[in-house]
C-alpha beads as a LAMMPS data file, in Angstrom:
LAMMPS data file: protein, C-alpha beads

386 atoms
385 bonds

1 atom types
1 bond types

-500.0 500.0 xlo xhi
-500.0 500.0 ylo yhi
-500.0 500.0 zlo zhi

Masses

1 110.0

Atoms # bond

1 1 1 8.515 11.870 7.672
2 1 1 8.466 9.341 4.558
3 1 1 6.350 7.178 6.586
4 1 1 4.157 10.242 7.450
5 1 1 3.813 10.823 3.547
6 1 1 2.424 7.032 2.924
7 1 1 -0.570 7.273 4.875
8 1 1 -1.913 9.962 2.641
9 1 1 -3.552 7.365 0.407
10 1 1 -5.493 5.602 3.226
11 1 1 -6.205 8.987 4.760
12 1 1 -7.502 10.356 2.165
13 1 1 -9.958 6.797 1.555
14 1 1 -10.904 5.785 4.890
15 1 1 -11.149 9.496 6.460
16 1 1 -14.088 10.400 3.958
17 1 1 -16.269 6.840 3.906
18 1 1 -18.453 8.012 6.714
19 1 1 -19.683 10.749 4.830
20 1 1 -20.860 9.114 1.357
21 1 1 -24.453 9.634 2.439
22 1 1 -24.087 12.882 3.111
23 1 1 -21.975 13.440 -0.380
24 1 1 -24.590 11.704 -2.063
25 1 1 -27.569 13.998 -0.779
26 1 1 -25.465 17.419 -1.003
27 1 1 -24.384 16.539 -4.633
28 1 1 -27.968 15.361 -5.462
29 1 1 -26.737 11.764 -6.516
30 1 1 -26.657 8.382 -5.472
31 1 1 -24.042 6.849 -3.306
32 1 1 -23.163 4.379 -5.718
33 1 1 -21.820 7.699 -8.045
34 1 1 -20.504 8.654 -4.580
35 1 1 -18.572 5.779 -4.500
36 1 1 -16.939 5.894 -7.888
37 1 1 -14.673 8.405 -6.151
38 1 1 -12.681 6.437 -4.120
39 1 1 -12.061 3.935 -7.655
40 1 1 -11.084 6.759 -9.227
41 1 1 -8.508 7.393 -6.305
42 1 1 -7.255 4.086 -6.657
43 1 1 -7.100 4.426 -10.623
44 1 1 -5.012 7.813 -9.506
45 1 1 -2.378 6.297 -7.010
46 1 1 -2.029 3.848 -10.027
47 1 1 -1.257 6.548 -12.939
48 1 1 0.684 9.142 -10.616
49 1 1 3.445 6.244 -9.633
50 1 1 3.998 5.641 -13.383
51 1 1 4.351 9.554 -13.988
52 1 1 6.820 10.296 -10.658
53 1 1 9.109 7.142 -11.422
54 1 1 10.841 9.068 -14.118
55 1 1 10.325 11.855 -12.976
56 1 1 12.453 11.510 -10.294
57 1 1 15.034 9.870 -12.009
58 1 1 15.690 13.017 -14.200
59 1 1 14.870 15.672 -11.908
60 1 1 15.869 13.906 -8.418
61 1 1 13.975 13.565 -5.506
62 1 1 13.584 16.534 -3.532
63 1 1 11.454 18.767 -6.279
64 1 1 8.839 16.122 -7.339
65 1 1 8.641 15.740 -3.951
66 1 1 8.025 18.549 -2.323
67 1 1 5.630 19.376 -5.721
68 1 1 3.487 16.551 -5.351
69 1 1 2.650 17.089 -1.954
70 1 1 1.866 20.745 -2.653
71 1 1 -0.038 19.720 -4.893
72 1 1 -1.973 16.787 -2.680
73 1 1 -2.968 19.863 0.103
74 1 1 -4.168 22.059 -2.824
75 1 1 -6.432 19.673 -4.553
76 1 1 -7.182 18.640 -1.152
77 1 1 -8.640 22.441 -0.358
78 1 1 -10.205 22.573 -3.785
79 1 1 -12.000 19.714 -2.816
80 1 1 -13.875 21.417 0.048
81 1 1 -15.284 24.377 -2.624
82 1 1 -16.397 21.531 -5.255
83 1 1 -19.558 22.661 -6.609
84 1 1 -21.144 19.474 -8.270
85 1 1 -20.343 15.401 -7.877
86 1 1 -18.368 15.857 -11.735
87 1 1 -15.878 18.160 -10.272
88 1 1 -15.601 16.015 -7.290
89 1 1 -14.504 13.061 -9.345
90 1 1 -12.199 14.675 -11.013
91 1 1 -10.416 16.201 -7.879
92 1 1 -10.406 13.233 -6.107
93 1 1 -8.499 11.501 -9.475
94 1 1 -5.844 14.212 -9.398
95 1 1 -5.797 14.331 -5.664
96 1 1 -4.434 10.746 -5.680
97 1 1 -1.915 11.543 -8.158
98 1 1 -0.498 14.622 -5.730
99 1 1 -1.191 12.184 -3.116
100 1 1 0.918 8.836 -4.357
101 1 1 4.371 11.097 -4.230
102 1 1 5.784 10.432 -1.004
103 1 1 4.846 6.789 -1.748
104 1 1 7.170 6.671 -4.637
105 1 1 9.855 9.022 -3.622
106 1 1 9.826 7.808 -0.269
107 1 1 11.044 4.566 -1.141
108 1 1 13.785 5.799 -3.984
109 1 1 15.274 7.896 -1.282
110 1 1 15.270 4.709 1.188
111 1 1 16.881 2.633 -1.365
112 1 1 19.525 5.713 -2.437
113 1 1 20.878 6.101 0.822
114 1 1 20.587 2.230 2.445
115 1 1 21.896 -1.189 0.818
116 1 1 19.454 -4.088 0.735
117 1 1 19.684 -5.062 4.858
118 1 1 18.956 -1.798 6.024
119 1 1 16.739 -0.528 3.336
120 1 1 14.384 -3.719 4.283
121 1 1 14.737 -2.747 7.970
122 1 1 13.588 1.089 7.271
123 1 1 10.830 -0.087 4.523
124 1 1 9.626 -2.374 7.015
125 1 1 9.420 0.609 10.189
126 1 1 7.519 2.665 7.562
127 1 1 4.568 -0.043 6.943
128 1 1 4.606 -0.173 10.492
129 1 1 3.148 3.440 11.013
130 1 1 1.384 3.074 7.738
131 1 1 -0.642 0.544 9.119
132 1 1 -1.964 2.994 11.957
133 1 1 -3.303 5.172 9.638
134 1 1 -6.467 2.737 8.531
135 1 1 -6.918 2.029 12.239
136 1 1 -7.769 6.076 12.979
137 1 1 -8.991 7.260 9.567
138 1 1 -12.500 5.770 9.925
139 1 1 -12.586 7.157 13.621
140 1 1 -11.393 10.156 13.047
141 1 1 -13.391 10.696 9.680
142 1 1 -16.937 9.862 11.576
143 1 1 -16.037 12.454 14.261
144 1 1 -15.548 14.707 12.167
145 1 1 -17.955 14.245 9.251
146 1 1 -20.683 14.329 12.417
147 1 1 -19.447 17.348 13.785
148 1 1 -18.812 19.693 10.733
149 1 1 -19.794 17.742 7.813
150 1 1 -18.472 16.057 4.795
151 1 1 -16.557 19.647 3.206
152 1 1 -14.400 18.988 6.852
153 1 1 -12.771 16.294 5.988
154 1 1 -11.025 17.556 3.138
155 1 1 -10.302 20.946 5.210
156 1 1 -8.418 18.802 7.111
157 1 1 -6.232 16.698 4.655
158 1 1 -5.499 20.031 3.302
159 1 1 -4.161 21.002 6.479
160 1 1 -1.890 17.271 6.926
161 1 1 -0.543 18.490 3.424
162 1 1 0.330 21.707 4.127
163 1 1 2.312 20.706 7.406
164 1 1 3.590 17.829 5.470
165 1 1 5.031 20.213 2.769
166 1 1 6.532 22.528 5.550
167 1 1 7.994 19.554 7.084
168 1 1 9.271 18.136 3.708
169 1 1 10.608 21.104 2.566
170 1 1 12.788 21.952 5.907
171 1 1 13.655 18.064 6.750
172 1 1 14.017 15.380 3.599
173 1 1 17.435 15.679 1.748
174 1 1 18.351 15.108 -2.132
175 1 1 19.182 11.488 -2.315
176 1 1 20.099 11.756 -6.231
177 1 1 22.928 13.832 -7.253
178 1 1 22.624 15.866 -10.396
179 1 1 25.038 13.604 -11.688
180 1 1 23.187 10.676 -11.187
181 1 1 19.996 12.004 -13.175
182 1 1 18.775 11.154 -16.464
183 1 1 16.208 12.683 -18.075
184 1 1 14.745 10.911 -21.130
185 1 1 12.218 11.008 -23.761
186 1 1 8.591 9.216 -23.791
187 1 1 9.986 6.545 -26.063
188 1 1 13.204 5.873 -23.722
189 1 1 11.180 5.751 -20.464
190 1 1 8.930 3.206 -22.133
191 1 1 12.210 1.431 -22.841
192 1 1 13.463 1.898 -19.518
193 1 1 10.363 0.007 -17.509
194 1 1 10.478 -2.803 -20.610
195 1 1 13.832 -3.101 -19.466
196 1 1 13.297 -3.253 -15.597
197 1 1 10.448 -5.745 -16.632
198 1 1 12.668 -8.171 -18.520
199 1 1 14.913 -8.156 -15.500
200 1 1 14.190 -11.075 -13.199
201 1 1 15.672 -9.651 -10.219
202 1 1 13.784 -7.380 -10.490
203 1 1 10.413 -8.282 -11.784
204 1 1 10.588 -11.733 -9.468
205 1 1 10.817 -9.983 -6.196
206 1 1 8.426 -7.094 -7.247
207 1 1 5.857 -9.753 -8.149
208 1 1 6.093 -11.571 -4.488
209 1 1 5.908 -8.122 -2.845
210 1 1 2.325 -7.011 -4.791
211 1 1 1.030 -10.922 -3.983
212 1 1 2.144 -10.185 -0.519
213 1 1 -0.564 -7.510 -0.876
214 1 1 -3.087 -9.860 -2.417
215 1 1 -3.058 -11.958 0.669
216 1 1 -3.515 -8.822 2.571
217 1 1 -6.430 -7.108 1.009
218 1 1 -8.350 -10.502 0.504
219 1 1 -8.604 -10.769 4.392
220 1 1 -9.355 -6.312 4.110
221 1 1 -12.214 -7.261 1.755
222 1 1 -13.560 -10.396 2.809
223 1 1 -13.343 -9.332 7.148
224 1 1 -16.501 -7.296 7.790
225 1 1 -18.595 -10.593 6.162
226 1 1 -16.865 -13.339 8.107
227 1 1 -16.233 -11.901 11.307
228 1 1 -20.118 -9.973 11.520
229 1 1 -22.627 -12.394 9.306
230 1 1 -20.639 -15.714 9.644
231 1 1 -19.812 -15.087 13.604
232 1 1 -22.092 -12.589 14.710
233 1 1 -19.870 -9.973 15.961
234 1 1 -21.136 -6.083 16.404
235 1 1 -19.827 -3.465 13.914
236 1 1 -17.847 -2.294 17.177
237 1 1 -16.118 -5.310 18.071
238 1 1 -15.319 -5.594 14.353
239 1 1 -13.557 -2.339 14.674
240 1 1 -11.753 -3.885 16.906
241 1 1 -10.933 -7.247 15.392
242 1 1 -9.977 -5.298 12.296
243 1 1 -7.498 -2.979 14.477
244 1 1 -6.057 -6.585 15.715
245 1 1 -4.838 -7.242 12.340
246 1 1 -3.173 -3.433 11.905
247 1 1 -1.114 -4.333 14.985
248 1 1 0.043 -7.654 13.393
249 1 1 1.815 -5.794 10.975
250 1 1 3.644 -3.320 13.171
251 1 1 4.715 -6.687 15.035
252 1 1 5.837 -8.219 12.100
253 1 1 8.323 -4.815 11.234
254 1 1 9.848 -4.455 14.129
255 1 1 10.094 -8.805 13.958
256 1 1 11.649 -7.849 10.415
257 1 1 13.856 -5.865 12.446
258 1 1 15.353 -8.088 14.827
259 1 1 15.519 -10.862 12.123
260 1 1 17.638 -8.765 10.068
261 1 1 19.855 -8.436 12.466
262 1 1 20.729 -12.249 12.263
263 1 1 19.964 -13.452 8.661
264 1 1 19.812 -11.993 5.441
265 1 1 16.750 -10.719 3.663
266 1 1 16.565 -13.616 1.566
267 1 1 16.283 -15.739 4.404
268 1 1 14.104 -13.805 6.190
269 1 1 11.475 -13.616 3.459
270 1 1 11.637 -17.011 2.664
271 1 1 10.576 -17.628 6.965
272 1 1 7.652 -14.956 6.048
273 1 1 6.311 -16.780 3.165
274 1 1 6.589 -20.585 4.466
275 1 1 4.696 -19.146 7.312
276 1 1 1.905 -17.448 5.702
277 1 1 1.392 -20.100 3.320
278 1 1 0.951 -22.668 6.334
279 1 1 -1.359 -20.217 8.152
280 1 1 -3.745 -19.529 4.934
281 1 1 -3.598 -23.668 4.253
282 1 1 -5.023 -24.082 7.704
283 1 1 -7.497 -20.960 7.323
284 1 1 -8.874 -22.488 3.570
285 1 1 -8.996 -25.829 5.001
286 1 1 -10.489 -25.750 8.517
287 1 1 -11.435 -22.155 8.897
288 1 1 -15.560 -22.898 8.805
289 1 1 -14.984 -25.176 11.317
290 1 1 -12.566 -23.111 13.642
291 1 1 -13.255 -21.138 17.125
292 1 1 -13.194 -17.172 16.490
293 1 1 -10.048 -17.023 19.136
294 1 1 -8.299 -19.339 16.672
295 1 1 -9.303 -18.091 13.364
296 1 1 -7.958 -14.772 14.565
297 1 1 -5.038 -16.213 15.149
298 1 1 -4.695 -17.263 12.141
299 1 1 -5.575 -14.007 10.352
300 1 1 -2.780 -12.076 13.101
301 1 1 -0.343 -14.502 11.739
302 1 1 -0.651 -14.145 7.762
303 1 1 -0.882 -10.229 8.603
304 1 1 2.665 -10.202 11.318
305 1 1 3.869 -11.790 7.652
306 1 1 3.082 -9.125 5.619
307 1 1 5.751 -6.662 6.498
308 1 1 8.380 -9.216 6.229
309 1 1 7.498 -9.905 2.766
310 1 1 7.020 -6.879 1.394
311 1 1 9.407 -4.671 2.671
312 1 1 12.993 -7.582 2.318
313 1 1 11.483 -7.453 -1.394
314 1 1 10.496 -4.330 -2.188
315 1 1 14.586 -4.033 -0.985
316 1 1 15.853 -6.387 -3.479
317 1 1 13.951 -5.035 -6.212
318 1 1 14.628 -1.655 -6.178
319 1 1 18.222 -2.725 -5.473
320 1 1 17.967 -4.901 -9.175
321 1 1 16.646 -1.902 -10.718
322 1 1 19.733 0.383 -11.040
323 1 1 19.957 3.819 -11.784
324 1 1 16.456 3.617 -12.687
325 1 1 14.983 3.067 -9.001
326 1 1 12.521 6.056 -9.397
327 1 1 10.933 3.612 -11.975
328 1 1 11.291 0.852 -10.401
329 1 1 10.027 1.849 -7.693
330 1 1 6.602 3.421 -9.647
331 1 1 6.357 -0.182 -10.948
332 1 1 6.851 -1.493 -7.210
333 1 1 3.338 0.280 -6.234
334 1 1 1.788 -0.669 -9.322
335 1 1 2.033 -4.043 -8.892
336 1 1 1.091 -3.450 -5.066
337 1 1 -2.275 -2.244 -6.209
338 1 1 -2.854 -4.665 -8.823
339 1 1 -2.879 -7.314 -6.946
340 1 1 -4.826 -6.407 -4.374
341 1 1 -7.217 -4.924 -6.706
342 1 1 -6.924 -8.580 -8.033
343 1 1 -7.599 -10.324 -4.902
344 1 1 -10.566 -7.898 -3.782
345 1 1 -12.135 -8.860 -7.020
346 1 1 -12.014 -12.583 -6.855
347 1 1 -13.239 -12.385 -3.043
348 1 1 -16.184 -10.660 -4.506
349 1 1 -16.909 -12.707 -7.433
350 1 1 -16.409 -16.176 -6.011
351 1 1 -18.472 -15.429 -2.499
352 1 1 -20.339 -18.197 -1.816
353 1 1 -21.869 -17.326 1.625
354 1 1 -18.910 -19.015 3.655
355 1 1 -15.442 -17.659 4.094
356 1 1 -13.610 -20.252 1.084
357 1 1 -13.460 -16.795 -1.613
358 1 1 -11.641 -15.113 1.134
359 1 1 -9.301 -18.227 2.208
360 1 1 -8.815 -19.473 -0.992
361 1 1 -7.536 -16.380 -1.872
362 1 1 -5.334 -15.641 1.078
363 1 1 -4.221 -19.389 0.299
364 1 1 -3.673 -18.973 -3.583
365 1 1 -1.961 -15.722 -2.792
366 1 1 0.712 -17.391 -0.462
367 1 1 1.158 -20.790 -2.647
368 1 1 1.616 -18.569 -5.437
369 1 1 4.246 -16.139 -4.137
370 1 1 6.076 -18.609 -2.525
371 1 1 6.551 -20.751 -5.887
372 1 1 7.582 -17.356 -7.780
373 1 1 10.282 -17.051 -4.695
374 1 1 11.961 -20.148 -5.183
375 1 1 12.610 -18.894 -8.491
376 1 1 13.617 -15.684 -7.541
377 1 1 16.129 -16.345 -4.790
378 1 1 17.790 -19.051 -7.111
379 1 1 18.550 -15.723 -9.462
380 1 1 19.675 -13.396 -6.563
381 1 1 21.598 -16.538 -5.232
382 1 1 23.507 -16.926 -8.057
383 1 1 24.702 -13.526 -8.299
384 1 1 25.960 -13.209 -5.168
385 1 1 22.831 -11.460 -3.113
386 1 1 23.238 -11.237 0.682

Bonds

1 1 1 2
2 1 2 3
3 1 3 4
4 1 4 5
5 1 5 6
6 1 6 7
7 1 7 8
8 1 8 9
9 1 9 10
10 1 10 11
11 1 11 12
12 1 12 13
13 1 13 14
14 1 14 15
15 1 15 16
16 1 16 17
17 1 17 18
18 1 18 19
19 1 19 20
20 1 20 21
21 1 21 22
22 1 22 23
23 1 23 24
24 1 24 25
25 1 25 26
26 1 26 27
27 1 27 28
28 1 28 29
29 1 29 30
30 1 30 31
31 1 31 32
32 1 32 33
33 1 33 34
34 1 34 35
35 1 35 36
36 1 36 37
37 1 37 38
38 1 38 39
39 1 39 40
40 1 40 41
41 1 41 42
42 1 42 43
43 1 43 44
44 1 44 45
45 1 45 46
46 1 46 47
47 1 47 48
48 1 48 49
49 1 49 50
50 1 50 51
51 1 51 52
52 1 52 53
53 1 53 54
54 1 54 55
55 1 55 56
56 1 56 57
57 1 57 58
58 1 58 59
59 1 59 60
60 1 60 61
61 1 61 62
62 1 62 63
63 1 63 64
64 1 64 65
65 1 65 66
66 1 66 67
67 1 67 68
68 1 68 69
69 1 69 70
70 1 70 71
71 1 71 72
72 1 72 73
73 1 73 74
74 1 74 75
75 1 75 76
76 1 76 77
77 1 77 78
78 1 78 79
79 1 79 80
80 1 80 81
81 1 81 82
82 1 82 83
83 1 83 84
84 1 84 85
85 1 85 86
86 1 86 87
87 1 87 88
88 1 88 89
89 1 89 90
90 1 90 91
91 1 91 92
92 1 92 93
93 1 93 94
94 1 94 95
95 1 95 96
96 1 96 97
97 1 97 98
98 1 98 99
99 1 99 100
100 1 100 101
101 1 101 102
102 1 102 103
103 1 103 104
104 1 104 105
105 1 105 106
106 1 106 107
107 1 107 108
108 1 108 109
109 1 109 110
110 1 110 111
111 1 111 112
112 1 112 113
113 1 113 114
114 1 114 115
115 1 115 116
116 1 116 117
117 1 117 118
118 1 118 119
119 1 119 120
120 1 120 121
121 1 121 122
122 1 122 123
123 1 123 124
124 1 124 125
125 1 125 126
126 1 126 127
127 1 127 128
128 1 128 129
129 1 129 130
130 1 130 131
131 1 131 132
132 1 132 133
133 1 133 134
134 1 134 135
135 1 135 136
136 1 136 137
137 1 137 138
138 1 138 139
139 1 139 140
140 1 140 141
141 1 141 142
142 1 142 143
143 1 143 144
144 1 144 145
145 1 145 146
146 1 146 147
147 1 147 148
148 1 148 149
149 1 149 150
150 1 150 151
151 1 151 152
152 1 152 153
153 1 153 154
154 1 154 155
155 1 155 156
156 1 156 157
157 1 157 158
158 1 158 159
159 1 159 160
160 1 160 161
161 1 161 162
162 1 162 163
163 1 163 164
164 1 164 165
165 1 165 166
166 1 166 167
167 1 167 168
168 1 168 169
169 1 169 170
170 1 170 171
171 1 171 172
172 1 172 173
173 1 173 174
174 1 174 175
175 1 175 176
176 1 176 177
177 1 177 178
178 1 178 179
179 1 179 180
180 1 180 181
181 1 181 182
182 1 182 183
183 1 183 184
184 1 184 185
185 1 185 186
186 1 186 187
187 1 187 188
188 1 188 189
189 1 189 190
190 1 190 191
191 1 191 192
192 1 192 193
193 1 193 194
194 1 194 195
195 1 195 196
196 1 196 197
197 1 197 198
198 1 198 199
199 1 199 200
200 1 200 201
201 1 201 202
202 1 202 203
203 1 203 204
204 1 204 205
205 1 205 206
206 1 206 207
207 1 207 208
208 1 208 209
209 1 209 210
210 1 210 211
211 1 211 212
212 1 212 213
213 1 213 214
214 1 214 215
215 1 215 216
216 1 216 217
217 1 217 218
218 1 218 219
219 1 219 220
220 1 220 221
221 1 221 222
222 1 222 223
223 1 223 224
224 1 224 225
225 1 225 226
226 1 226 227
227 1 227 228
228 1 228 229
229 1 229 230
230 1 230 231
231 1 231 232
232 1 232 233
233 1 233 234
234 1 234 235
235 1 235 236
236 1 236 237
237 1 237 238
238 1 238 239
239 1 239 240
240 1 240 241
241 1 241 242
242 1 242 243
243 1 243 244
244 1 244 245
245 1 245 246
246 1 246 247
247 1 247 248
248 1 248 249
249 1 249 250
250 1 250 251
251 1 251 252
252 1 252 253
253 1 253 254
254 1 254 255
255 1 255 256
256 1 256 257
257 1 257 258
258 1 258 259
259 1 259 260
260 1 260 261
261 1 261 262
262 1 262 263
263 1 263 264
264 1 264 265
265 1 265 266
266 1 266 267
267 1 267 268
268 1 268 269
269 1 269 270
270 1 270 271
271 1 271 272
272 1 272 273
273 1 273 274
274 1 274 275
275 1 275 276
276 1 276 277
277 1 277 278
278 1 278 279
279 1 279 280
280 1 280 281
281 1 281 282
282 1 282 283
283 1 283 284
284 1 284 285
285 1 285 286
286 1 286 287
287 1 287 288
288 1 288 289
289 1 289 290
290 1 290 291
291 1 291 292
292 1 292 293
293 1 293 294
294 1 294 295
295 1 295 296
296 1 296 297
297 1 297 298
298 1 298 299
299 1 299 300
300 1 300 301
301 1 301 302
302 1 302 303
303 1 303 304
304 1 304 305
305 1 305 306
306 1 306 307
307 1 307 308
308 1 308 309
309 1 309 310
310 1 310 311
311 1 311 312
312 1 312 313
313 1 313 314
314 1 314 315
315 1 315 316
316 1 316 317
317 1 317 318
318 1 318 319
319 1 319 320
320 1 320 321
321 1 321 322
322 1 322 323
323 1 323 324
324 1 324 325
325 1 325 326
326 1 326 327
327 1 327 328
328 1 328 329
329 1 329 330
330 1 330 331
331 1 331 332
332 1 332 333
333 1 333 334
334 1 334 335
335 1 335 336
336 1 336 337
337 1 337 338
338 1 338 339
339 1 339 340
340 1 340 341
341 1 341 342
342 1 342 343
343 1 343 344
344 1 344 345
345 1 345 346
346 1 346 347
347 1 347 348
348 1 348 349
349 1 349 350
350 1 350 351
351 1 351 352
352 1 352 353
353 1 353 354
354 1 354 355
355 1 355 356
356 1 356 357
357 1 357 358
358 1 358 359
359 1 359 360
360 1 360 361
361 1 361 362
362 1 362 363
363 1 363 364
364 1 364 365
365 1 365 366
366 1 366 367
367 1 367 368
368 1 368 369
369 1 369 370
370 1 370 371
371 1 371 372
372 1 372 373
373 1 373 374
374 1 374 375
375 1 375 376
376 1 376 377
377 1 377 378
378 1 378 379
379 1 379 380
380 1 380 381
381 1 381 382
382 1 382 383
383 1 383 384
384 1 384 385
385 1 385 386
């Protein structure tokens, strides 16, 4: 069900990009203002994680919860009823912030009720059916935006949240007990993240997980250009290639799996890391040169990675962060989103025509997190981490 909660973000972007020509002409705008939409989503997901971290510190889990989500399926169904492209912006904003809930609660309640080993094994099963959800978005948005139209697609996201909320409601426990809960001021919240900020076992493995990202979402932004202008390749067999990728991460969590089984996560994320760094070395420095069988190779092997990373430390972290995990865990995303916004932005300002903005990027991403580890694990080392 948590899992089921985290794919309302890509959802709720990939469902509806079909359909920006057909917002654009019903709204009597340009795409481009069509398009500011799905930054403004982002910009939400961003801003909701930082409200709901406290949040659920001082009011537990359950109630944010099952309130965000209510309130994902109803901005979802006000959606459908928007009357101009204004109010559409602004739905879409506060749709995100319903939206980003489950993402934050859903690891709190994971790191509540599991200790590092087995919170990294669960995180890492979650990205695993996360990572479906971008595969049958666009399919299932194109279907449907060509059979009933643009309003359709937000019918039905109302729909996932209302079953969703039924679901939540009748199956997710209270992970916090009321003794555990602190609710503070403005001022002491702001204190609160400083603090979680200052802490390196926290901050350090928080910082690897959202670069873990920026290798990811440099390959999201940069794919469509290398695989169809540099190789050729028809948008269908993209759709394909793409999908390739989505399946290296589910390989890579249930890999996470069976390697925590024998080694800690320390260990196991230091594996993930050595490898994706070799595979984006090989990628910046011979990928223009490569075969397309081995350069997807390549690209499966930094994405079976990605899992591993980010799930052994978004573990840690959240374990560093106390009673305070709500928060941490807002942070967590944050960064996540950063740095992908990060690396989607360099890919686009340093395209040269070949693939090097989107290999030096998945390279600088995996030199850079791996450096930051070393530090990190000789901190959790010395305090006695698994």
């Amino acid at each position: 069900m948590l899992a089921a909660l985290g794919t309302f973000a890509p959802l709720s972007t990939d469902m509806y990009l079909a359909g920006f020509p057909e917002l654009a002409q019903g709204f009597g705008t340009s795409v481009g203002e069509v398009q500011l939409s799905l930054s403004l989503f982002l910009l939400g997901l961003a801003i909701g994680q930082l409200f709901y971290g406290p949040v659920i510190d001082g009011w537990g889990r359950k109630l944010p919860l099952v309130s965000g989500v209510a309130f994902f399926a109803a901005i979802s169904l006000s959606i459908v009823f928007a009357p101009n492209i204004e109010t559409f912006l602004v739905l879409r904003f506060l749709q995100a912030v319903g939206g980003c809930a489950g993402m934050v609660v859903g690891r709190a309640i994971i790191s509540d009720l599991y200790d590092k080993q087995e919170a990294a094994t669960l995180l890492s099963s979650v990205m695993a059916i996360q990572a479906l959800a971008p595969i049958v978005a666009p399919v299932i948005g194109g279907y449907v935006t060509a059979t009933a139209g643009w309003h359709s697609i937000f019918a039905l996201l109302a729909g996932i949240g209302f079953v969703c909320l039924l679901a939540v409601i009748l199956t997710i426990p209270e992970s916090l007990p009321s003794s555990a809960r602190q609710r503070e001021s403005l001022s002491q919240t702001l204190t609160n993240y400083g603090q979680l900020l200052a802490n390196r076992s926290f901050l350090l493995p928080a910082i690897v997980g959202g670069l873990s990202f920026a290798v990811g979402f440099a390959f999201v932004s940069g794919s469509s250009f290398i695989y169809m202008t540099l190789y050729g390749v028809s948008a269908e067999v993209y759709g394909w290639l793409f999908a390739l990728n989505a399946v290296g991460i589910i390989v890579g969590a249930i890999l996470n799996g069976a390697m925590l089984r024998r080694i800690n996560s320390r260990c196991a994320t230091t594996i993930s890391l050595a490898t994706c760094l070799a595979a984006a070395s090989v990628l910046f420095l011979f990928g223009s040169d490569m075969p397309l069988v081995l350069l997807m190779g390549l690209f499966f092997m930094c994405s079976l990675t990605l899992p591993i990373t980010g799930a052994n430390t978004v573990a840690l972290a959240l374990a560093a962060s106390g009673n305070h995990r709500g928060g941490g865990s807002a942070i967590v995303g944050v960064m996540q989103f950063v740095c992908a916004g990060l690396a989607a932005t360099a890919v686009g300002l340093f395209n040269d025509g070949s693939m090097t903005a989107v290999t030096g990027t998945m390279l600088a991403g995996a030199l850079i997190s791996l450096m930051v580890w070393s530090f990190a694990k000789r901190g959790l080392t010395s305090k006695g981490d698994d």
